[in-house]
Structures are given as C-alpha cells and as structure tokens.
N, C-alpha and C positions, 0 to 999 in steps of 0.2 A: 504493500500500500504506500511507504515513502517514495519509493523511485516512481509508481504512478504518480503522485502529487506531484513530484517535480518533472516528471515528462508533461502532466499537463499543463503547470506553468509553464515552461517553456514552447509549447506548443500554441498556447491559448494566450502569451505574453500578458497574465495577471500581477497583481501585486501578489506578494506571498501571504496577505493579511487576507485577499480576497478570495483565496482557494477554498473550496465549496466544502462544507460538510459532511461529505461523503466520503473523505479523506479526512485523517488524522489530524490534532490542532496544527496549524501552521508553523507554530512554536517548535514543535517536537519535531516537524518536516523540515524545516529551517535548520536545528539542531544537527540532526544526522546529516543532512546536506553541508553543514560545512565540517562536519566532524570528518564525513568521507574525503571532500576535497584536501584537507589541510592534516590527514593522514596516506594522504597518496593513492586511496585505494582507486578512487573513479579511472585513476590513470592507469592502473593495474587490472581493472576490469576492459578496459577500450582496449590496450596492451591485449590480452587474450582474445577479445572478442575478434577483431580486425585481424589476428592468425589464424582462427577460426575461420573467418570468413576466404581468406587466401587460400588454405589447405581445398577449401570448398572448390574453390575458382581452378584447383588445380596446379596455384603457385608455389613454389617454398615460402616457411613461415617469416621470414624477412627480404625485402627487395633487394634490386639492384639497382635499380633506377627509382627516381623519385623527381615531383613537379613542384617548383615553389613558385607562386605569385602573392600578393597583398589585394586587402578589399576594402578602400576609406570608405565609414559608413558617419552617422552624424549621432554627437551626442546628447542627451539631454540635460537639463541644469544640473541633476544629480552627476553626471560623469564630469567630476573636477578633478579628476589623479590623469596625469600625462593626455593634454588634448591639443591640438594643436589643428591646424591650417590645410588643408592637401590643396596647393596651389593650381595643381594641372585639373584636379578635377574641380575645383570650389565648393570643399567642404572641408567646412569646421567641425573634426571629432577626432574621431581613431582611425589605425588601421589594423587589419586583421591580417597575419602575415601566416600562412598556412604553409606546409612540405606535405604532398600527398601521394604516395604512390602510382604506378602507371594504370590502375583500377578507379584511382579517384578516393583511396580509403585514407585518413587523414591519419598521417606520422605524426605533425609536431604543430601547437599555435603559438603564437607570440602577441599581445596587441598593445601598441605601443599608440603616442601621438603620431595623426598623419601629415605633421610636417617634414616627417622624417624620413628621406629619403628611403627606395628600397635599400640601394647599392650599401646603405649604411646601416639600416636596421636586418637584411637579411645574414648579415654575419651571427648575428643572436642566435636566431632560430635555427640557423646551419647550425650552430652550435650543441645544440640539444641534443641532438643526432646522434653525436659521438659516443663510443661503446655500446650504440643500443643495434645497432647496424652491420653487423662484419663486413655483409657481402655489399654494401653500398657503393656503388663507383661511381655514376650520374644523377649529373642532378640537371634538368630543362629548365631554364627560365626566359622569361622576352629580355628586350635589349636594357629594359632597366638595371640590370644584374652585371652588367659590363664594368669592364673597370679591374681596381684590384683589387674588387672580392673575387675574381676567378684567381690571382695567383696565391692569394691568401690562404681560402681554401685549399687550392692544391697541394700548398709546402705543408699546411696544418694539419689537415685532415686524411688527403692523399684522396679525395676527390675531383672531378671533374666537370667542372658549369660548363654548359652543352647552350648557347645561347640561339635560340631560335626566333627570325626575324620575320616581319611583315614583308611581304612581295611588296615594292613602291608601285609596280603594274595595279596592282589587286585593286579592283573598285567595289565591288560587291563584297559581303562581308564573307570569309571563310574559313572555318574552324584550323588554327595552326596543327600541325604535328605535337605530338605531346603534348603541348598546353595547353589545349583543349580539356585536358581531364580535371584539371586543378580546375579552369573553369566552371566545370560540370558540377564540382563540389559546390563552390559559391552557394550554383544555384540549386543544391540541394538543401543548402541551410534554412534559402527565402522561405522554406514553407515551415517556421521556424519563427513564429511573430518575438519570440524574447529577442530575438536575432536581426529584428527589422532594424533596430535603431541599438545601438549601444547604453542601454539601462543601467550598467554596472556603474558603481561610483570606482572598483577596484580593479583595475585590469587583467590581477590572478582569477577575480569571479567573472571577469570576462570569458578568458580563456577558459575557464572550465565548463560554461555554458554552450562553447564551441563542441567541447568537446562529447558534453551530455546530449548534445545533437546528434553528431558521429555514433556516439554509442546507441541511439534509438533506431539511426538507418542500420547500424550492423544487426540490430535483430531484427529487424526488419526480414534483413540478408535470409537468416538464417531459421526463421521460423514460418 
C-alpha cells in the first residue's frame, strides 16, 4: 500500500497531504518514502528491476553502451535549491540530466540548475557510473557533449563519447541514431504529472522521483 501511494502521487502529481484515504496516512507514506530514499534502497530496487528487465530483453545484466542527454523543465516557487536560466531554451528551473541504456532503461539522474551547461554538468552524472558498469565502453551524446569532456572521460574512466550530429541537409524532423532512445525516455516520464514541472524544493527528491518513474515502467516491463 506505501509504494501504491506514492506511484499514485507521482502519477496523479498530488500534494502528499492530498493522497486519498484509501491509502495509509500521508505521514506514514511520506515517512517510508524518504526512509527508503535516504537508505539507498529505491536505488537498489531500480538496480535489480532494470536487470531484470535486460535478462528479459535478452541482454547481459549490464550495458555496453549507454545515451546521455538533459531535459530543462521549469520550477515552481517551492524549487529554490540550484535553479537557474537554460538560455537556449528560455526556461527558468532545472535540468534533468539522464545516462540510459540502448533500451531506453535509465542508469543514472543528476538534476542540477539549467544554466549549467551540459558539457559541464555531464561530467557528474558520467561520474556515477563508475564501478557500477565493467562492461561500459560508449557513451552517445549530440554535439553538446563536445569538448573536453570527451578526453576527460576517456583518460578517467577509459570511456568513449561517440558524439552524434544533426545532418545540416535535414529539414524534416528525424529521429538520430542512438539518441533517439534517451529521447524516448523523456517522453516516457510526460505521462508522469509529478514530473511535468519540477515540485521538488531538493534536487536529491528530484532525482528520486525520476527515478520512482523508471521503476513503475520497469514493472510495467515485467508484469
């Protein structure tokens, strides 16, 4: 009954005062919700589920390749910890910087202010990665990624940023190689109303609502 409450706040993007009756006091939902975040577990339940679902897919239970992009979304009065600017797109809040496998299944979030460059905030989130991945060698990103985080990573990590670029031909929109699946994710979050706007005042409850996403398409996946 707690992880229903909280898939239906995240679903139904409620306050956590307004979760219905039917469910446990909010108190006690709220309670183990951050009791599991801020003991690691959610991340150890997503950790298994998304192997789970690979084994399904026919993959090994760790990639080789993996898709990073960023999603500036806008915040409300409440998100005052790291906000910022995203100048290319014109919006004031965050950004959601995501690594997903070549499935679309989400590795790692990071959400930072979105004034802050990818090329500068994708070094974090690469970061995460580290000892959780043996077999990792690529990573796809677009051309924001250029620069020297690709040598950074290579001497650090012994990774490879594979940068994949728009045709300047191209007039009609069409889906890139690779990048396309990180895309995909985005839009699997949309149907994810906590997820429309950034509600978190704290970035770590950010990311974990990213990830309590993740974890409701993986069973999804698998039931």
């Amino acid at each position: 009954m707690i992880l229903d409450a909280i898939f239906y706040l995240l679903k139904s993007g409620c306050q956590w005062r307004m979760l219905p009756k039917d469910f446990p006091p909010y108190g006690t939902v709220y309670y183990y919700y951050n009791k599991w975040k801020c003991e690691g577990l959610l991340d150890e339940i997503h950790d298994h589920l998304r192997e789970e679902v690979r084994e399904k897919s026919g993959k090994a239970k760790t990639p080789t390749a993996a898709c990073i992009d960023s999603q500036s979304v806008k915040t409300t009065r409440s998100g005052a910890e790291q906000r910022g600017v995203d100048g290319g797109k014109k919006i004031k809040g965050r950004k959601r910087h995501i690594i997903t496998d070549t499935l679309g299944l989400l590795l790692e979030v990071v959400v930072h202010a979105a004034n802050i460059h990818d090329s500068k905030a994708g070094e974090k989130v690469i970061s995460r990665l580290a000892f959780r991945f043996p077999n990792l060698k690529t990573i796809f990103a677009d051309g924001g990624y250029r620069g020297e985080l690709v040598n950074r990573v290579k001497s650090t990590y012994g990774w490879f940023i594979s940068i994949v670029l728009r045709s300047d031909k191209s007039v009609d929109f069409q889906p890139l190689p690779k990048r396309w699946v990180v895309e995909r994710t985005f839009s699997w979050f949309e149907s994810y109303r906590r997820l429309s706007k950034d509600f978190e005042y704290l970035t770590d409850t950010s990311e974990t609502m990213v990830k309590l996403a993740s974890i409701r398409l993986l069973l999804n996946r698998l039931t």
